[in-house]
Backbone bond lengths (Angstrom), bond angles and torsions (degrees), N, CA, C in turn:
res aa  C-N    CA-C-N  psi(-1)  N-CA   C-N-CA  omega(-1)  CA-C   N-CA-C  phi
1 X - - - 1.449 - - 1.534 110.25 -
2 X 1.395 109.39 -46.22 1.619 110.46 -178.25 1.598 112.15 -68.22
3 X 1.030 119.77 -53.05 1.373 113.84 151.21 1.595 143.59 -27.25
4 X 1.220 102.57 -68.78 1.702 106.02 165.24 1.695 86.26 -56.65
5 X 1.173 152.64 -103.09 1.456 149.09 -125.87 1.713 90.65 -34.80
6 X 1.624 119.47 -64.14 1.346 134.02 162.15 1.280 104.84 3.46
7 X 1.476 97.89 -84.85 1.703 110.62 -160.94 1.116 97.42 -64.19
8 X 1.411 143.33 -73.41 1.148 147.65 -160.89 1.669 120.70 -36.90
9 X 1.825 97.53 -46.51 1.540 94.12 166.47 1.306 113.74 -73.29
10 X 1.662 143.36 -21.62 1.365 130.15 -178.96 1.201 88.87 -82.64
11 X 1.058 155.97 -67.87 1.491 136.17 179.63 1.279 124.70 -27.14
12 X 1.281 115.05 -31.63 1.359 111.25 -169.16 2.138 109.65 -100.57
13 X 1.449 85.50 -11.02 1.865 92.73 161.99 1.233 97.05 129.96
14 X 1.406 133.77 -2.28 1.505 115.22 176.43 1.385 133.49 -79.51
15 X 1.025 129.87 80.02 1.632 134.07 -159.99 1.753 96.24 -29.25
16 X 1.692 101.12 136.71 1.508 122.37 -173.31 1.318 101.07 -59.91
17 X 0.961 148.60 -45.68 1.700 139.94 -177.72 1.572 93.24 -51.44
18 X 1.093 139.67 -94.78 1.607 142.43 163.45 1.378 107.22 17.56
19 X 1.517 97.72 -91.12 1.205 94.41 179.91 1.433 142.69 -79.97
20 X 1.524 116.38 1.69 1.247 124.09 141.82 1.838 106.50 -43.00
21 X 1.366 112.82 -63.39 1.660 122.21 -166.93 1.896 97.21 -49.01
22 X 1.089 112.29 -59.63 1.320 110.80 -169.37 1.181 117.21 -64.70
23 X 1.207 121.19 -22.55 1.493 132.89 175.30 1.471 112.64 -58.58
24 X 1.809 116.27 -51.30 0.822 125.36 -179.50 2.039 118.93 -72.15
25 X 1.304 108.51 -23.18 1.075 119.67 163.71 2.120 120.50 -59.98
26 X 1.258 92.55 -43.49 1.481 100.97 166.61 1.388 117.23 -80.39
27 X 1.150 137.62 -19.51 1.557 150.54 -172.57 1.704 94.69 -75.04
28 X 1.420 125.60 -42.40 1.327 146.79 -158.34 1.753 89.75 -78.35
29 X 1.820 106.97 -67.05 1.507 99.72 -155.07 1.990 85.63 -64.43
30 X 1.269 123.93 -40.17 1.389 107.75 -166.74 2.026 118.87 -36.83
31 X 1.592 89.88 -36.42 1.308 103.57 -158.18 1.675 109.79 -96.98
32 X 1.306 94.49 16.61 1.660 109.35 164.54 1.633 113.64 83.36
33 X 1.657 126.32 12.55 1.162 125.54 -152.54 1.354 125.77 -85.89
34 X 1.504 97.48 -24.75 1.701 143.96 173.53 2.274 90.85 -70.65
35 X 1.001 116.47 -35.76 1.553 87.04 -152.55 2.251 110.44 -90.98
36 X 1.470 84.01 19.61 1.400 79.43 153.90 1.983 124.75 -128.04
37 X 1.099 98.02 170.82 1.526 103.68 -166.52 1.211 107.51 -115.59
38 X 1.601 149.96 125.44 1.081 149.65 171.19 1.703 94.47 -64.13
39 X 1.547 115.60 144.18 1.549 137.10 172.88 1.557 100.24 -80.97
40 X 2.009 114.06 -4.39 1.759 95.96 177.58 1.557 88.69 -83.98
41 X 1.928 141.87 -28.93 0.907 92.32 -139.06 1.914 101.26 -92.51
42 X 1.163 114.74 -0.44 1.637 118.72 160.90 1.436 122.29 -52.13
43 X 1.488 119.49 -20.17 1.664 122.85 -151.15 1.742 78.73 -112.56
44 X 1.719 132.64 -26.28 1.443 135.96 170.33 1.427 107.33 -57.34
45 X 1.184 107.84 -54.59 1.459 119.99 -172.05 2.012 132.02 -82.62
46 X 1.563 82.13 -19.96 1.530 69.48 -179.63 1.306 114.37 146.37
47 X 1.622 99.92 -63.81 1.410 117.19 -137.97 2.238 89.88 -169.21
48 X 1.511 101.56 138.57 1.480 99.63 175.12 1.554 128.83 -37.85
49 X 0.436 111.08 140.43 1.989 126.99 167.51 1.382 122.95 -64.77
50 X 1.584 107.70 111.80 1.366 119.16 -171.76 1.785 115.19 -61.77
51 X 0.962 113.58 159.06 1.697 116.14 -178.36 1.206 101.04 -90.45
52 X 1.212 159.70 173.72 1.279 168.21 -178.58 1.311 98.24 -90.91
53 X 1.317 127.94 -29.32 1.611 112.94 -174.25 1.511 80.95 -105.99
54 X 1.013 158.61 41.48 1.255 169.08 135.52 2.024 100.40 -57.98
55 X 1.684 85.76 -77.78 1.209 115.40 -152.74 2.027 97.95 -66.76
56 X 1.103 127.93 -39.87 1.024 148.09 163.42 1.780 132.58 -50.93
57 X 1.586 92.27 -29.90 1.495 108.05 176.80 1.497 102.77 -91.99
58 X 1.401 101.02 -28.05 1.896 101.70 -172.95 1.918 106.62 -88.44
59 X 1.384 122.45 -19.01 1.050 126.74 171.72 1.947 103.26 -68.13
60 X 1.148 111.23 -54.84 1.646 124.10 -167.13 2.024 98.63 -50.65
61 X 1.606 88.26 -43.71 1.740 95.37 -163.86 1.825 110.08 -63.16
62 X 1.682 92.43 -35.06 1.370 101.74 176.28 1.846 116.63 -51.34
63 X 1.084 102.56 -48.80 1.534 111.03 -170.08 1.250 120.12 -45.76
């Protein structure tokens, strides 16, 4: 599967280093690596850290 995605994006124009990188970026959220949040980056900002389906549900509502 990771492969064909591979080929498919150099086929489709993304130079193979790229999409090697992005590949590995999706390999990460598959493997759950993305679904935690460091507590520094809330104490950077202010105020807690939105979830991505956070940020996504409030964009949709806007429309």
């Amino acid at each position: 599967m990771d492969d064909d995605w591979t080929a498919a994006a150099v086929a489709g124009g993304m130079p193979r280093p790229a999409a090697e990188f992005a590949l590995t970026m999706f390999a990460a959220s598959r493997n759950g690596e993305f679904n935690v949040t460091d507590p520094a980056l809330g104490a950077a900002i202010g105020h807690p850290a939105k979830t991505v389906h956070e940020v996504l549900e409030a964009v949709v509502r806007s429309r």
